[in-house]
N, CA, C and O atoms as a GROMACS GRO file, in nm:
protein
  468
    1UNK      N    1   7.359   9.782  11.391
    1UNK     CA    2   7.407   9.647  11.365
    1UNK      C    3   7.293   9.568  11.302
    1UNK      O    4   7.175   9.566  11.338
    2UNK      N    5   7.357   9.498  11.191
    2UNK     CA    6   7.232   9.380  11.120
    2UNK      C    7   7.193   9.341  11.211
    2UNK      O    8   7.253   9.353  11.318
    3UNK      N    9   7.045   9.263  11.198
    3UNK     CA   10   6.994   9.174  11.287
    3UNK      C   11   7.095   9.032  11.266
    3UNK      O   12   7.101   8.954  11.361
    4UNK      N   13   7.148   9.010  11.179
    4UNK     CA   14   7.233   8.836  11.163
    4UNK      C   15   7.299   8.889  11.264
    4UNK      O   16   7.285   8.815  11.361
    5UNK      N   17   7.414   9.053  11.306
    5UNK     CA   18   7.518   8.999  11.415
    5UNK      C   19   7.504   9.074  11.525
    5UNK      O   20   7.589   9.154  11.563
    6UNK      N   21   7.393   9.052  11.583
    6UNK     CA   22   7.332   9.122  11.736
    6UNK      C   23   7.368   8.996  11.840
    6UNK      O   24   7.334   8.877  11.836
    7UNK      N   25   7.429   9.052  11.909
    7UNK     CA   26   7.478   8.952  12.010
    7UNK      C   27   7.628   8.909  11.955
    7UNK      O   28   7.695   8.872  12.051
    8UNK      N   29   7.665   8.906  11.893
    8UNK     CA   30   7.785   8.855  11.784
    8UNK      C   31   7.966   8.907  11.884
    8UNK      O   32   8.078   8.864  11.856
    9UNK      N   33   7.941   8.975  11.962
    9UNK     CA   34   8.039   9.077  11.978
    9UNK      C   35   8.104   9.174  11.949
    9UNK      O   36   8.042   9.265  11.894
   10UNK      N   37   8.240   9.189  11.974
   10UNK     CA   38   8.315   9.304  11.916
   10UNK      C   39   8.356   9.257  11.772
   10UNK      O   40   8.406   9.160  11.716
   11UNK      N   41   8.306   9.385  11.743
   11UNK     CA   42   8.372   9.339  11.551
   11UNK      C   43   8.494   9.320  11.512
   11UNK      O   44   8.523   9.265  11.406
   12UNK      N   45   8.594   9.372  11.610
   12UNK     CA   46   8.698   9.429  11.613
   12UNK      C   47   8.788   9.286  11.674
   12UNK      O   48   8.911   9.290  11.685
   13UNK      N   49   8.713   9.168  11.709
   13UNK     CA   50   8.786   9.083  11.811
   13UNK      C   51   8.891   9.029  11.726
   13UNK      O   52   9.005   9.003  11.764
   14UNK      N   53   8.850   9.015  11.623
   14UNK     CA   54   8.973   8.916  11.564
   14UNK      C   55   9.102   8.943  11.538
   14UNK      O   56   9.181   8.853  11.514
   15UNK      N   57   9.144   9.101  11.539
   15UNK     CA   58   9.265   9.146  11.573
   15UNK      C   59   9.306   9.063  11.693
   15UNK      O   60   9.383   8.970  11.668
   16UNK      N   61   9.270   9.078  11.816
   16UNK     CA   62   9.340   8.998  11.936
   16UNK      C   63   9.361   8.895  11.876
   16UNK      O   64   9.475   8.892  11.832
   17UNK      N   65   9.272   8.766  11.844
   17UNK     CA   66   9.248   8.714  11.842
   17UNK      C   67   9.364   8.597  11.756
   17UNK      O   68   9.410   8.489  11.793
   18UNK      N   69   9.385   8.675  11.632
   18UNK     CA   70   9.450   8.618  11.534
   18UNK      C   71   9.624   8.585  11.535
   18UNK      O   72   9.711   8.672  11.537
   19UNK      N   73   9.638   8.486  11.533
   19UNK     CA   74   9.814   8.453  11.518
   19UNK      C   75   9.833   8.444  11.380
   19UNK      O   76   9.747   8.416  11.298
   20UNK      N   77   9.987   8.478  11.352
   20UNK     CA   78  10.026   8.435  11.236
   20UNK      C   79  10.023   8.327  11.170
   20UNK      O   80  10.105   8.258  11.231
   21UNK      N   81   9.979   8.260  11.075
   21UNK     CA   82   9.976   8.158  11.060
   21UNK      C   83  10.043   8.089  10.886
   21UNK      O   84   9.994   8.148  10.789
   22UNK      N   85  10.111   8.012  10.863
   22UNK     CA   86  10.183   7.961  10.770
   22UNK      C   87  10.067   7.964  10.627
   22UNK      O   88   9.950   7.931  10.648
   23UNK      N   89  10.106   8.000  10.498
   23UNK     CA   90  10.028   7.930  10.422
   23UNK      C   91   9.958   7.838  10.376
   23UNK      O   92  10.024   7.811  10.275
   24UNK      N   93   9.863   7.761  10.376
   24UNK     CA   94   9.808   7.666  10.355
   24UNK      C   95   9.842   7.616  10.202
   24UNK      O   96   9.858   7.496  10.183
   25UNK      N   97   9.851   7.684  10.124
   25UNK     CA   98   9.834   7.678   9.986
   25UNK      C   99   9.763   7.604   9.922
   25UNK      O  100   9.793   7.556   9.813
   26UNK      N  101   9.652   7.585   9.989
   26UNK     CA  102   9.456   7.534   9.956
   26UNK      C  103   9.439   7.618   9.833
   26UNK      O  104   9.452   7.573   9.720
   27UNK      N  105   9.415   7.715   9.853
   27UNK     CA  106   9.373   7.837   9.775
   27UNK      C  107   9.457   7.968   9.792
   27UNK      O  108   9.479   8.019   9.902
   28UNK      N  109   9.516   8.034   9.629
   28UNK     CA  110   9.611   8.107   9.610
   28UNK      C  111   9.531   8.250   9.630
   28UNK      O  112   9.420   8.261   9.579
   29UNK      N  113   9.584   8.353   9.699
   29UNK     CA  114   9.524   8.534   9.726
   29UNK      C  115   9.466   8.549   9.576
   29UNK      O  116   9.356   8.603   9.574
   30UNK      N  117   9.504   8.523   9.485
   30UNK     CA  118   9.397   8.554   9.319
   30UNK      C  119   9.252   8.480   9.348
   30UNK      O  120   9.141   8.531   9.337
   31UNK      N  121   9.281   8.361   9.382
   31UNK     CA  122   9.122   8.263   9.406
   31UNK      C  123   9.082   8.311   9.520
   31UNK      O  124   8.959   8.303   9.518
   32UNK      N  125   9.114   8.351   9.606
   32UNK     CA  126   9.018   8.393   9.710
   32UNK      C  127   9.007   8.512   9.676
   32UNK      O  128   8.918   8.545   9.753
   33UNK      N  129   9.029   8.592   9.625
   33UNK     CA  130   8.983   8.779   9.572
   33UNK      C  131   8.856   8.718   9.483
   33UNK      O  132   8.736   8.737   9.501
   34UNK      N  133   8.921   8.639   9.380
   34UNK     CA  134   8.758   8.627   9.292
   34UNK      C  135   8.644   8.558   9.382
   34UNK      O  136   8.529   8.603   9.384
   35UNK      N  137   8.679   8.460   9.448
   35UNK     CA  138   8.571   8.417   9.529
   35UNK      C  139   8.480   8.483   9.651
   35UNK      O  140   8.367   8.454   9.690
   36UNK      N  141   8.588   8.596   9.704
   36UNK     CA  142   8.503   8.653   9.785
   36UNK      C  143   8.394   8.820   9.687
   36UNK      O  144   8.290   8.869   9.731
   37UNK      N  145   8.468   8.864   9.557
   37UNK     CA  146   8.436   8.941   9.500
   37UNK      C  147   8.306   8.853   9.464
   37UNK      O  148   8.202   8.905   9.504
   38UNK      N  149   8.296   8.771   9.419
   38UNK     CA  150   8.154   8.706   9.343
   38UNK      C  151   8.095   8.681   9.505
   38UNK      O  152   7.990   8.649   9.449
   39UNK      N  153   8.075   8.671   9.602
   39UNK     CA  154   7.994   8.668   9.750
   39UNK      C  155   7.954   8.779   9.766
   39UNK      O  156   7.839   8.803   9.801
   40UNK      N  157   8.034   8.858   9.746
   40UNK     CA  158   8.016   9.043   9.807
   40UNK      C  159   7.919   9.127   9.711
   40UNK      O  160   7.848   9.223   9.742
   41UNK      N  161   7.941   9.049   9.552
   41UNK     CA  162   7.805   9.096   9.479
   41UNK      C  163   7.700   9.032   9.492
   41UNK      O  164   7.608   9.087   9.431
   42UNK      N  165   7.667   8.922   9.553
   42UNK     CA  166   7.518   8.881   9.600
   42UNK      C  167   7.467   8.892   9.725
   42UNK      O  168   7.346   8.868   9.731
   43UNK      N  169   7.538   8.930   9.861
   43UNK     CA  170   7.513   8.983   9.929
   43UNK      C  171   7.419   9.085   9.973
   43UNK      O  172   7.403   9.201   9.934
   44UNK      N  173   7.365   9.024  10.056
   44UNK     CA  174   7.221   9.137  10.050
   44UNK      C  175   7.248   9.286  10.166
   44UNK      O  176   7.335   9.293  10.252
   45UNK      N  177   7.177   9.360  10.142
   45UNK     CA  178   7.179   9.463  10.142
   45UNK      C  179   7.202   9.501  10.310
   45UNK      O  180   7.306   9.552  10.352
   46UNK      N  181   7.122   9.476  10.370
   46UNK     CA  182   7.138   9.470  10.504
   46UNK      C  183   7.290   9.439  10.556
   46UNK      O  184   7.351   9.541  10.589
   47UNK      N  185   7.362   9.316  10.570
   47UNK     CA  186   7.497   9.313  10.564
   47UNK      C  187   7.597   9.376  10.501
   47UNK      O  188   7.706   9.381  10.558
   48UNK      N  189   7.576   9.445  10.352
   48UNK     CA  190   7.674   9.536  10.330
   48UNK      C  191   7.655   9.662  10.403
   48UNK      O  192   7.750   9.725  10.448
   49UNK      N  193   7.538   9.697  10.413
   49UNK     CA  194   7.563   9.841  10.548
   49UNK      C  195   7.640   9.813  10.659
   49UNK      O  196   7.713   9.898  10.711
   50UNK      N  197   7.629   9.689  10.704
   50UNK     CA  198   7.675   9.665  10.853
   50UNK      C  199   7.837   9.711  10.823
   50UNK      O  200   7.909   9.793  10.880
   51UNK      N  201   7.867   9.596  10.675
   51UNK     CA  202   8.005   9.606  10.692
   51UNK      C  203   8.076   9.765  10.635
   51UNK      O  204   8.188   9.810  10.661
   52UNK      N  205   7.984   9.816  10.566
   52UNK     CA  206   8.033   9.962  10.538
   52UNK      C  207   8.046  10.073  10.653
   52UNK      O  208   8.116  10.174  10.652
   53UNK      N  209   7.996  10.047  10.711
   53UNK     CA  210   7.951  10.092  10.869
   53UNK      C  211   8.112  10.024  10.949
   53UNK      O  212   8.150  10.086  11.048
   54UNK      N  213   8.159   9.958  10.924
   54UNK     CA  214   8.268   9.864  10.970
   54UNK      C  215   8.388   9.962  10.909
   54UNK      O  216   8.485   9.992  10.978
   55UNK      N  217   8.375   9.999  10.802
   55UNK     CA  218   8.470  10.028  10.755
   55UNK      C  219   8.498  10.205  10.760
   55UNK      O  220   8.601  10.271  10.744
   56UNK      N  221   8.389  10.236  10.782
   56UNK     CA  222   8.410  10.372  10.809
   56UNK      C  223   8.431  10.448  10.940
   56UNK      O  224   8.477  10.560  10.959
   57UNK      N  225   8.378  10.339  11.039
   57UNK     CA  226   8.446  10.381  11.132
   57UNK      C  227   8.608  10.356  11.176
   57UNK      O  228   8.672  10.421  11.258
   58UNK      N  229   8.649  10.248  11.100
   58UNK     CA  230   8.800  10.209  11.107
   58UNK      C  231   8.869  10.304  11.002
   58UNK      O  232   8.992  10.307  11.009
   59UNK      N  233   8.807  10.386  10.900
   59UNK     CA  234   8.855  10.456  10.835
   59UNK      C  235   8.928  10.609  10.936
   59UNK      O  236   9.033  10.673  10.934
   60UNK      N  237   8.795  10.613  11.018
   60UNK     CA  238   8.799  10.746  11.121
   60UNK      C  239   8.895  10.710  11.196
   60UNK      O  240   8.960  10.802  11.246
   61UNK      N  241   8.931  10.580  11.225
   61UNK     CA  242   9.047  10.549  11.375
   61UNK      C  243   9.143  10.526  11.306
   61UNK      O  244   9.231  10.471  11.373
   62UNK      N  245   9.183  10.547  11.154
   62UNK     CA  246   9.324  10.557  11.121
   62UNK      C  247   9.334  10.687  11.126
   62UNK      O  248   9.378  10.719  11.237
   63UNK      N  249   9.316  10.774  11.060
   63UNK     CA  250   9.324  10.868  11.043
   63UNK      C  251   9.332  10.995  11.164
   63UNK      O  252   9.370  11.112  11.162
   64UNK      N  253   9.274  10.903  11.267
   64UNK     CA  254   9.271  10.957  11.428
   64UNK      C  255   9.408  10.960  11.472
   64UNK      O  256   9.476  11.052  11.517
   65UNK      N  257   9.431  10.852  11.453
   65UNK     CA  258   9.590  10.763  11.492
   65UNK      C  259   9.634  10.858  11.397
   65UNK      O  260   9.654  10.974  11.433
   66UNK      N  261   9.657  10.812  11.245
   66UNK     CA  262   9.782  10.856  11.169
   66UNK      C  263   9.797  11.038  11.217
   66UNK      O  264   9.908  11.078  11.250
   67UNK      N  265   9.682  11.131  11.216
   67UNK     CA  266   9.735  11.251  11.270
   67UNK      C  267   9.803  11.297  11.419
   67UNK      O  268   9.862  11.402  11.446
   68UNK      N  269   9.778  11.204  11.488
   68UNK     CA  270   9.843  11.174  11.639
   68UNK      C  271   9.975  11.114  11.596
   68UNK      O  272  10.069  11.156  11.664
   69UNK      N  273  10.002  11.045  11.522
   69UNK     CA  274  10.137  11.020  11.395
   69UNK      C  275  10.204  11.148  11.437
   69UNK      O  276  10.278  11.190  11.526
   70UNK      N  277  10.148  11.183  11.345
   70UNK     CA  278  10.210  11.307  11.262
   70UNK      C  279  10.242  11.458  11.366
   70UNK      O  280  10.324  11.546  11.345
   71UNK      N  281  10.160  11.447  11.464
   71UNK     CA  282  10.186  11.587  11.567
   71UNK      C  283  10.296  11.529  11.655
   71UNK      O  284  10.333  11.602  11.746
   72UNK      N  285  10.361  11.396  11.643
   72UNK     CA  286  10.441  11.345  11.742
   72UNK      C  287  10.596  11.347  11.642
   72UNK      O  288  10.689  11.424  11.664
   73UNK      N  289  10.589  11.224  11.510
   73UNK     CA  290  10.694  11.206  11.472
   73UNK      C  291  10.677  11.334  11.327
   73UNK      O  292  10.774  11.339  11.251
   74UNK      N  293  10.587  11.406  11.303
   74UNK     CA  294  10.638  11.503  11.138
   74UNK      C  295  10.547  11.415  11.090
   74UNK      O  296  10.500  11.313  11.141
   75UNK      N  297  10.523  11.486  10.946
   75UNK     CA  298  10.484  11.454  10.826
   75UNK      C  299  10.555  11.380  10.735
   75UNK      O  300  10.492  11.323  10.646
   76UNK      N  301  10.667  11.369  10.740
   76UNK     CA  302  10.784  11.301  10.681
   76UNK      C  303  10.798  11.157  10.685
   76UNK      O  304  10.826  11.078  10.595
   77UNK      N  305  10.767  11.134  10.829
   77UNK     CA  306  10.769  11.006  10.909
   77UNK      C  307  10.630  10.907  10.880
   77UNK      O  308  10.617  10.785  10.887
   78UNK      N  309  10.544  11.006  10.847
   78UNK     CA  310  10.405  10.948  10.760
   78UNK      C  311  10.417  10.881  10.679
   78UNK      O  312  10.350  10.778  10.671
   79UNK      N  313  10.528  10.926  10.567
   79UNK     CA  314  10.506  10.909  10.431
   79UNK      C  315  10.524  10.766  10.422
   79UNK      O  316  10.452  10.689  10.360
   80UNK      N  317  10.696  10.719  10.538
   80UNK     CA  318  10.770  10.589  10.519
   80UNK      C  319  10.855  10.608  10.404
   80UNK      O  320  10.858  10.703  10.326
   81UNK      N  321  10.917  10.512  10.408
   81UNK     CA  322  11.009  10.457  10.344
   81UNK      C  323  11.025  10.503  10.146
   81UNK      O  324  10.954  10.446  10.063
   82UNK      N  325  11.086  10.568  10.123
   82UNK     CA  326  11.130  10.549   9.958
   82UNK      C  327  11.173  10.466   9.913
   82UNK      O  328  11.288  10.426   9.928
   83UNK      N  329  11.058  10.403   9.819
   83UNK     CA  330  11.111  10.267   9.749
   83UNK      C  331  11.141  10.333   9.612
   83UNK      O  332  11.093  10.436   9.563
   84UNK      N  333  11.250  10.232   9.554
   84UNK     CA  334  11.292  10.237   9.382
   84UNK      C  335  11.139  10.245   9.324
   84UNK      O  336  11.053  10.202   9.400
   85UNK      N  337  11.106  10.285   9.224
   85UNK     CA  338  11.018  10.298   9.129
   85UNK      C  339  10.975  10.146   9.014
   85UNK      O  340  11.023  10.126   8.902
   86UNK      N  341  10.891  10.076   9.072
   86UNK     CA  342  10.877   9.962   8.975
   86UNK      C  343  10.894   9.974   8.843
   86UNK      O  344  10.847  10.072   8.785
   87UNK      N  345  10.991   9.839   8.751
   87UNK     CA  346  10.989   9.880   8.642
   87UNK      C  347  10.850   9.808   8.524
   87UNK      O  348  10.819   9.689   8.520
   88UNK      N  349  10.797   9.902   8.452
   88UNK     CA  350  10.694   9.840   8.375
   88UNK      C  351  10.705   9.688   8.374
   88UNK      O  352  10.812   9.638   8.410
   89UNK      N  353  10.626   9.631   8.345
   89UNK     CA  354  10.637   9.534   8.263
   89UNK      C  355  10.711   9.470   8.105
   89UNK      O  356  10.762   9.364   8.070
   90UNK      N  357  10.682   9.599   8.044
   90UNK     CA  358  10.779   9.630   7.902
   90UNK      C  359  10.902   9.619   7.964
   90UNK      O  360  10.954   9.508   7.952
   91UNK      N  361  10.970   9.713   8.035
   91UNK     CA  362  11.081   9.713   8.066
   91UNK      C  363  11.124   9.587   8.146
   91UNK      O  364  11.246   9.573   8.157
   92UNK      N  365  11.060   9.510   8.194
   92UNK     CA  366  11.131   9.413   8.288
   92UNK      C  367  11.108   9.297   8.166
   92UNK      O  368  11.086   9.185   8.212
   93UNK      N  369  11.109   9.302   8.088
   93UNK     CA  370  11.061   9.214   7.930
   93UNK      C  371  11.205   9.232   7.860
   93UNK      O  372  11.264   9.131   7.823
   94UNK      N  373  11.262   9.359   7.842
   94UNK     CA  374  11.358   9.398   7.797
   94UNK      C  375  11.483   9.315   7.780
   94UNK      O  376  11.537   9.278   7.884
   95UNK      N  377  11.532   9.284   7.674
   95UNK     CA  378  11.659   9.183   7.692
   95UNK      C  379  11.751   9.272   7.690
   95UNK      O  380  11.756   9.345   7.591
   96UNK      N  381  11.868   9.294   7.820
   96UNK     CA  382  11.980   9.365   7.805
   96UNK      C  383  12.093   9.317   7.737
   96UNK      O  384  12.118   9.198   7.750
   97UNK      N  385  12.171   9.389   7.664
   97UNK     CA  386  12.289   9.337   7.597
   97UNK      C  387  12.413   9.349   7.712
   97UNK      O  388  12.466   9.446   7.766
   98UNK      N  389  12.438   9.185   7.723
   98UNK     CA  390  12.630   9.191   7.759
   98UNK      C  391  12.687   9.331   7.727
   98UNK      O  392  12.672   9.394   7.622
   99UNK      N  393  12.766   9.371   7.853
   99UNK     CA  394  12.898   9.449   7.784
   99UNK      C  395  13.006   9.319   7.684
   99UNK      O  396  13.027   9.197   7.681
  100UNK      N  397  13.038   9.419   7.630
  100UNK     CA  398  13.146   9.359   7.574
  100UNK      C  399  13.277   9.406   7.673
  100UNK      O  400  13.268   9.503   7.748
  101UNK      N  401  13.414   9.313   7.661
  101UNK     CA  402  13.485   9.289   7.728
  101UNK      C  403  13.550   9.400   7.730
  101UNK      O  404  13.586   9.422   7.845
  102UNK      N  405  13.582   9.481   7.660
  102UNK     CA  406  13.667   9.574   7.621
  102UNK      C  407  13.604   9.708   7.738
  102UNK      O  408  13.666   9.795   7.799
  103UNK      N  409  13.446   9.670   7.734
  103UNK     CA  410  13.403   9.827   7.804
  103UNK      C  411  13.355   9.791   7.934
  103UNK      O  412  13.271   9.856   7.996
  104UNK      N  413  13.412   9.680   7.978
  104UNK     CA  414  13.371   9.656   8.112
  104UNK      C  415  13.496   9.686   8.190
  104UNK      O  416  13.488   9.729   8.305
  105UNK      N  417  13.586   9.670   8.143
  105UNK     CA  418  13.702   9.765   8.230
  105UNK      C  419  13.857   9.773   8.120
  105UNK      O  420  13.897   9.703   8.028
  106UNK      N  421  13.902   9.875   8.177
  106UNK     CA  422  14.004   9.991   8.105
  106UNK      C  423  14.142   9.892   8.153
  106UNK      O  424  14.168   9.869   8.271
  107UNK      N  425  14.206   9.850   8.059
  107UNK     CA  426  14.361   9.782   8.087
  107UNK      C  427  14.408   9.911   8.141
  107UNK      O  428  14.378  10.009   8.073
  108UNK      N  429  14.483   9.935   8.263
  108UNK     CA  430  14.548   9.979   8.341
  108UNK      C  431  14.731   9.963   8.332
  108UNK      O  432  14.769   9.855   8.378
  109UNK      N  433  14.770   9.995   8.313
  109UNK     CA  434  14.941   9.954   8.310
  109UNK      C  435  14.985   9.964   8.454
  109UNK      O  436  15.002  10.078   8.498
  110UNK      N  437  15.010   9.848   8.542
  110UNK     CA  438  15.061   9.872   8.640
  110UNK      C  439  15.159   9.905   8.642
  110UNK      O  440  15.243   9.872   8.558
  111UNK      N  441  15.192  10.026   8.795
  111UNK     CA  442  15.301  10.127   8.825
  111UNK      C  443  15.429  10.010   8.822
  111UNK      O  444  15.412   9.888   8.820
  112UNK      N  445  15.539  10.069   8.821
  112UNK     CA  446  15.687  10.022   8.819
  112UNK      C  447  15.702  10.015   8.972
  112UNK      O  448  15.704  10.116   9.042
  113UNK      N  449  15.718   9.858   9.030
  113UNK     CA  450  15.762   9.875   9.158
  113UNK      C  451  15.876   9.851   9.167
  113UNK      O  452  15.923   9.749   9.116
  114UNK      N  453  15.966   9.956   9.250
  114UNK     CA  454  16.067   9.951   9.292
  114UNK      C  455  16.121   9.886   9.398
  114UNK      O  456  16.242   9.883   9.425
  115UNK      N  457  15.984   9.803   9.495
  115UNK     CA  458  16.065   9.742   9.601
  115UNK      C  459  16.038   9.787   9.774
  115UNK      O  460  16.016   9.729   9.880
  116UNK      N  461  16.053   9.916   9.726
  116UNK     CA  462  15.994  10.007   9.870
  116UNK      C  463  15.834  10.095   9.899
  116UNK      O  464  15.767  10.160   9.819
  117UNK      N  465  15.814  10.070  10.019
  117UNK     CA  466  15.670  10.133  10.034
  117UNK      C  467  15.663  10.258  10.088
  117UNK      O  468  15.554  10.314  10.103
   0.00000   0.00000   0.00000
């Protein structure tokens, strides 16, 4: 552990710790990615070990978990859910053409009712 977080506690507390909480909309997830990306490159050296050190051991306790997953519910059950396939960007750009009236449905001649079912 850095010397900044000796005494600091569990690294781990803020899971308990944390409630859900509503958006603020102070600052949008794009502005805080660039703002914490420009912190994390001046960051000195000592603290990024700590937190790489942070992350690799939480790397080991998924992977602990997810194979304790997997000897219980399958490999299958790992994967989750099949989603549709996003469409490009090009494609969601795409202007579709109207059917025309004619090929959106087939005139039908309704049957001759006689009255009885």
């Amino acid at each position: 552990v850095g010397s900044k977080y000796k005494g600091k506690g569990d690294p781990n507390s803020y899971r308990r710790d944390r409630r859900h909480r509503k958006t603020h909309g102070v600052i949008s997830f794009v502005e805080l990615t660039k703002f914490v990306s420009r912190k994390w490159k001046v960051v000195d050296p000592e603290t990024k070990e700590y937190c790489r050190n942070i992350a690799q051991e939480e790397f080991k306790r998924y992977r602990k978990e997810l194979d304790e997953f997997i000897k219980i519910y399958g490999a299958d059950a790992a994967k989750g859910k099949k989603r549709k396939p996003r469409k490009s960007k090009a494609e969601a750009k795409q202007v579709v053409e109207p059917k025309k009236p004619e090929e959106l449905q087939q005139v039908v001649e309704p049957e001759q009712f006689d009255g009885e079912c």
